[in-house]
N, C-alpha and C positions, 0 to 999 in steps of 0.2 A: 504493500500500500504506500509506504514511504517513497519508493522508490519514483513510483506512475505519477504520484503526487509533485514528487521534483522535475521530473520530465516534463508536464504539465507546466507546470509553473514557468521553466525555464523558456518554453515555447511560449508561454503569453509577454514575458521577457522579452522574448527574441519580435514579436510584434509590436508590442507599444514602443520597440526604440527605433524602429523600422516608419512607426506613424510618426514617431518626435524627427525625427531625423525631415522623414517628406514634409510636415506639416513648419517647422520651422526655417526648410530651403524654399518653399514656394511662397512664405509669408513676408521673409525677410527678403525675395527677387521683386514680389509687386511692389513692395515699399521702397524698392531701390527706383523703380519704376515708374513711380507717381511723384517721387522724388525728384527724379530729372527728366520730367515731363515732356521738355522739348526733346529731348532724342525718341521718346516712343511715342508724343502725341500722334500721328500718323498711324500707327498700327490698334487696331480690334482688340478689345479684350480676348478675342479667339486668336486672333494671332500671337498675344503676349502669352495665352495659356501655352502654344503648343510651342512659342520659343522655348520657355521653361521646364516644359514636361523633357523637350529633347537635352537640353541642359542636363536636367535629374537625373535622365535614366543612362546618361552615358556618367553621372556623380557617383551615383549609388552603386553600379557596375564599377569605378575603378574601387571603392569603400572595398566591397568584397570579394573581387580578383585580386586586388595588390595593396590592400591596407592603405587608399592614397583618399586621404579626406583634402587635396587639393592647397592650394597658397591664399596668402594675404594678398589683398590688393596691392602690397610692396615686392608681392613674389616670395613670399620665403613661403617655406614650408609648414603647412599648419599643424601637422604629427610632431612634427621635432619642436616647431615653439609650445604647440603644448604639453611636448615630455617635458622640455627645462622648465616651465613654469609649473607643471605639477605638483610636486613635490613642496613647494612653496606652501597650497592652500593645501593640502594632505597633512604638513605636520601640524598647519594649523589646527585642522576639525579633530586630529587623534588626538592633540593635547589635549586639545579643550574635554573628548568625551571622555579621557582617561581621568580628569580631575571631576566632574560634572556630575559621572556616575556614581562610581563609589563612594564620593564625596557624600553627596546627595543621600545617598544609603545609609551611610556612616550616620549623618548628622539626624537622620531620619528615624534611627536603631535607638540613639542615644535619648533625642527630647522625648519620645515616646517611653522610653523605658524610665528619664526621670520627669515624669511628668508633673507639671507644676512646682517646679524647682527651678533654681536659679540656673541652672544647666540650661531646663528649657526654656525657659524664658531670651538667652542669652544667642540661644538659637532658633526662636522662633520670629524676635521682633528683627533680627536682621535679614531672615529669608522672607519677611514682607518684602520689607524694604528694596532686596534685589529686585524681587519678584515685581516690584510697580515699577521699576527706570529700563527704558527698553534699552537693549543692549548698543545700539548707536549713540545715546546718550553717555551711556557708560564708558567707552572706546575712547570718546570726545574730553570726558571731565579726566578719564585715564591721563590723555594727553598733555591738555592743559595743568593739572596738578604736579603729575612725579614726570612728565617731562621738559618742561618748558619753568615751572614754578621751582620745582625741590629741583630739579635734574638731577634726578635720582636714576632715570630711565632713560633711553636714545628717543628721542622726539619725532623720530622718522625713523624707518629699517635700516638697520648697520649691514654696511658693505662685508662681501669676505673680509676683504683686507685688513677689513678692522678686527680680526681675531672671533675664536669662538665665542670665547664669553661674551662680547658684547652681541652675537648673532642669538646668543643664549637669553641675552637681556633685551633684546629687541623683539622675542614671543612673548615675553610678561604680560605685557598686556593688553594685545589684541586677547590671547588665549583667556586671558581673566573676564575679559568686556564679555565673549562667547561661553564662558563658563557659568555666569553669575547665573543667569534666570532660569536655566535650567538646573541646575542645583539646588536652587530654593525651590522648582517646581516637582523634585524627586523627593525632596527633604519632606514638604508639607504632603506628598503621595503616601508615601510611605509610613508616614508618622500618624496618617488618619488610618490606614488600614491598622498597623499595628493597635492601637486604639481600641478600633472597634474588633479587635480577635480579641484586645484582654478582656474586654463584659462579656464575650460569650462563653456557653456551657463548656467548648471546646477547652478553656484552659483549664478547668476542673477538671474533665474528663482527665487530661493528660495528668493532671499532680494528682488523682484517685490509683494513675497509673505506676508511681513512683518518682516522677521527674521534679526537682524542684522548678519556681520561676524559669530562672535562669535557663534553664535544660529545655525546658519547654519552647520556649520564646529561641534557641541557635538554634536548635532542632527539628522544630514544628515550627510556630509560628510567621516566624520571620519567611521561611520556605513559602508556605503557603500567603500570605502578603506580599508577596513580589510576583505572583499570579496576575493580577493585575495593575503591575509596573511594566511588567513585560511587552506589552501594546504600546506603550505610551514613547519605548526608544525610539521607533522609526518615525511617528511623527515630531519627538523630539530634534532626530539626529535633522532633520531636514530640515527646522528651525532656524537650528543652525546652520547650515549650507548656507539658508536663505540669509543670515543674522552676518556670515561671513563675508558675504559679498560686499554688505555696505563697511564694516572692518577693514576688509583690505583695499576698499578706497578710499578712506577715511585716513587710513593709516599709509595710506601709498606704499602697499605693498604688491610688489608687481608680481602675482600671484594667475589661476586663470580666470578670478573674476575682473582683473584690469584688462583680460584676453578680451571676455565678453562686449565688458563697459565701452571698450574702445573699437569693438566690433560695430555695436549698436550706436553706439553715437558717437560720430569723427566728423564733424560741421568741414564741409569744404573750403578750405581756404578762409575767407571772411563774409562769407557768404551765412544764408541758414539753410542754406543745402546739406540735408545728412546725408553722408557718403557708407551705406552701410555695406560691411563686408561680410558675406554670407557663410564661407566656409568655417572661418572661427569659432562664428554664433552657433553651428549647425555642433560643431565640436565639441563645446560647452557643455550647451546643453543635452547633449545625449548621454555626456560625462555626469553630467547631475542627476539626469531621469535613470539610467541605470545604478548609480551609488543609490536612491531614494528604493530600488526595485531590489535589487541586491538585499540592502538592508530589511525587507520587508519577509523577502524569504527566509533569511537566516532567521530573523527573529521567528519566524511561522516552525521554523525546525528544532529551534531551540524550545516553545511551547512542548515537543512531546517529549524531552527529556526533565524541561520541570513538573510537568505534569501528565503522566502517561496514560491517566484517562483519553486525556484529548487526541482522537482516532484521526491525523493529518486524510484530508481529501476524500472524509464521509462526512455525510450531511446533517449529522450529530456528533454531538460528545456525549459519550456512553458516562 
């Protein structure tokens, strides 16, 4: 069943990126289109459709004979400017979910467990507080306070040149601006469920069984309250996708959301002519829609090893 299940999956995978791919090269061709009006006023909407269609379908065909998602309007290569600029927003979004999540859990585990205590208290009114300043606010006051005020931090991304650490000190705090709201949004998840598992009969059940608090809550509890934490990563992670984009051009980090941004809007000259570049965009984006599809699976695989009731690709859970 696991199996049919992922083959399934991976096939509806392999089409929605096949629809993002068509639907964002023929949206971003009309727009280049209506844009510079004067070279195509003369031609039909049926002749711009079927210049395009033939444009696509010789795109799509080099995509999957030769891995060639085509150049920049400058000519370079859009596979290789987006492998070097990968890595960029990659170590961004891992820091961020390796601090976010466990964090978030951690801090979750605790004001639950001391509840109404200064503990949680000390953790509850700060994960408001994330939780209301959206994270481009955050990025911003980052900047202006510990790098530009204290300069405590690089005020813009540190060059190789300038040594690891300072490239070390130059993620602080994009990575923090991307961490904060969703860690206060896993901290307060977690710390309601845990909550409502200690009034029920289920923790009695388990201390009639021998287990003190403690035992109960590493053992059971906590297990089963991250049942439904588990749903909430992939909309989470994509949050932040979206959260990182405004990040790394805030922060001018030339990452592949500067790929995007500069895809989509590059004003002609001095003109208000947008000069948009299709193949980047087309790039981007299907880098995004697959990491967001990706993520959705794993987590759908990982539901039947936390809970193995749940029968992957039947139409119940038993």
């Amino acid at each position: 069943m696991m199996i049919r299940y992922s083959i399934i999956r991976l096939t509806w995978m392999l089409f929605i990126l096949v629809f993002v791919i068509t639907l964002v090269y023929y949206t971003t061709r009309f727009a280049q289109m209506n844009a510079w009006s004067l070279g195509f006023r003369h031609m039909s909407f049926t002749e711009k459709f079927s210049l395009v269609t033939d444009d696509f379908l010789k795109y799509i065909q080099a995509i999957f004979s030769s891995w060639d998602w085509g150049n920049t309007r400058r000519g370079q290569d859009v596979w290789e400017l987006f492998r070097d600029r990968l890595p960029i927003s990659l170590r961004l979004n891992i820091y961020a979910f390796l601090i976010y999540f466990p964090l978030g859990i951690l801090l979750g585990t605790v004001s639950a467990v001391k509840k109404d205590s200064i503990i949680d208290y000390m953790i509850s009114i700060p994960t408001f507080i994330m939780s209301s300043i959206p994270t481009f606010i955050w990025i911003f006051l980052f900047i202006m306070l510990f790098g530009y005020t204290l300069e405590w931090l690089p005020a813009r991304p540190p060059s190789v040149e300038e040594g690891s650490w300072m490239m070390f000190k130059g993620y602080i705090m994009p990575v923090a601006a991307l961490a904060l709201v969703p860690m206060a949004k896993f901290t307060s998840m977690l710390r309601g469920e845990l909550l409502e598992s200690f009034s029920s009969d289920y923790l009695l059940l388990l201390k009639t069984k021998g287990l003190n608090r403690r035992q109960a809550i590493f053992r059971h509890l906590l297990k089963d309250s991250m049942i439904p934490i588990i749903p909430e990563i992939v909309p989470t992670f994509i949050f932040v996708l979206i959260s990182s984009f405004f990040v790394e051009i805030i922060y001018n980090m030339q990452g592949i959301s500067a790929l995007l941004f500069n895809a989509l809007y590059d004003p002609f000259m001095d003109t208000n002519i947008i000069n948009i570049d299709t193949p980047p965009a087309v790039m981007v984006s299907t880098f995004y829609t697959f990491i967001a599809l990706f993520m959705a699976f794993v987590v759908d695989i990982t539901f039947a090893f936390v809970d193995p009731r749940i029968k992957m690709g039947s139409k119940k859970a038993e």
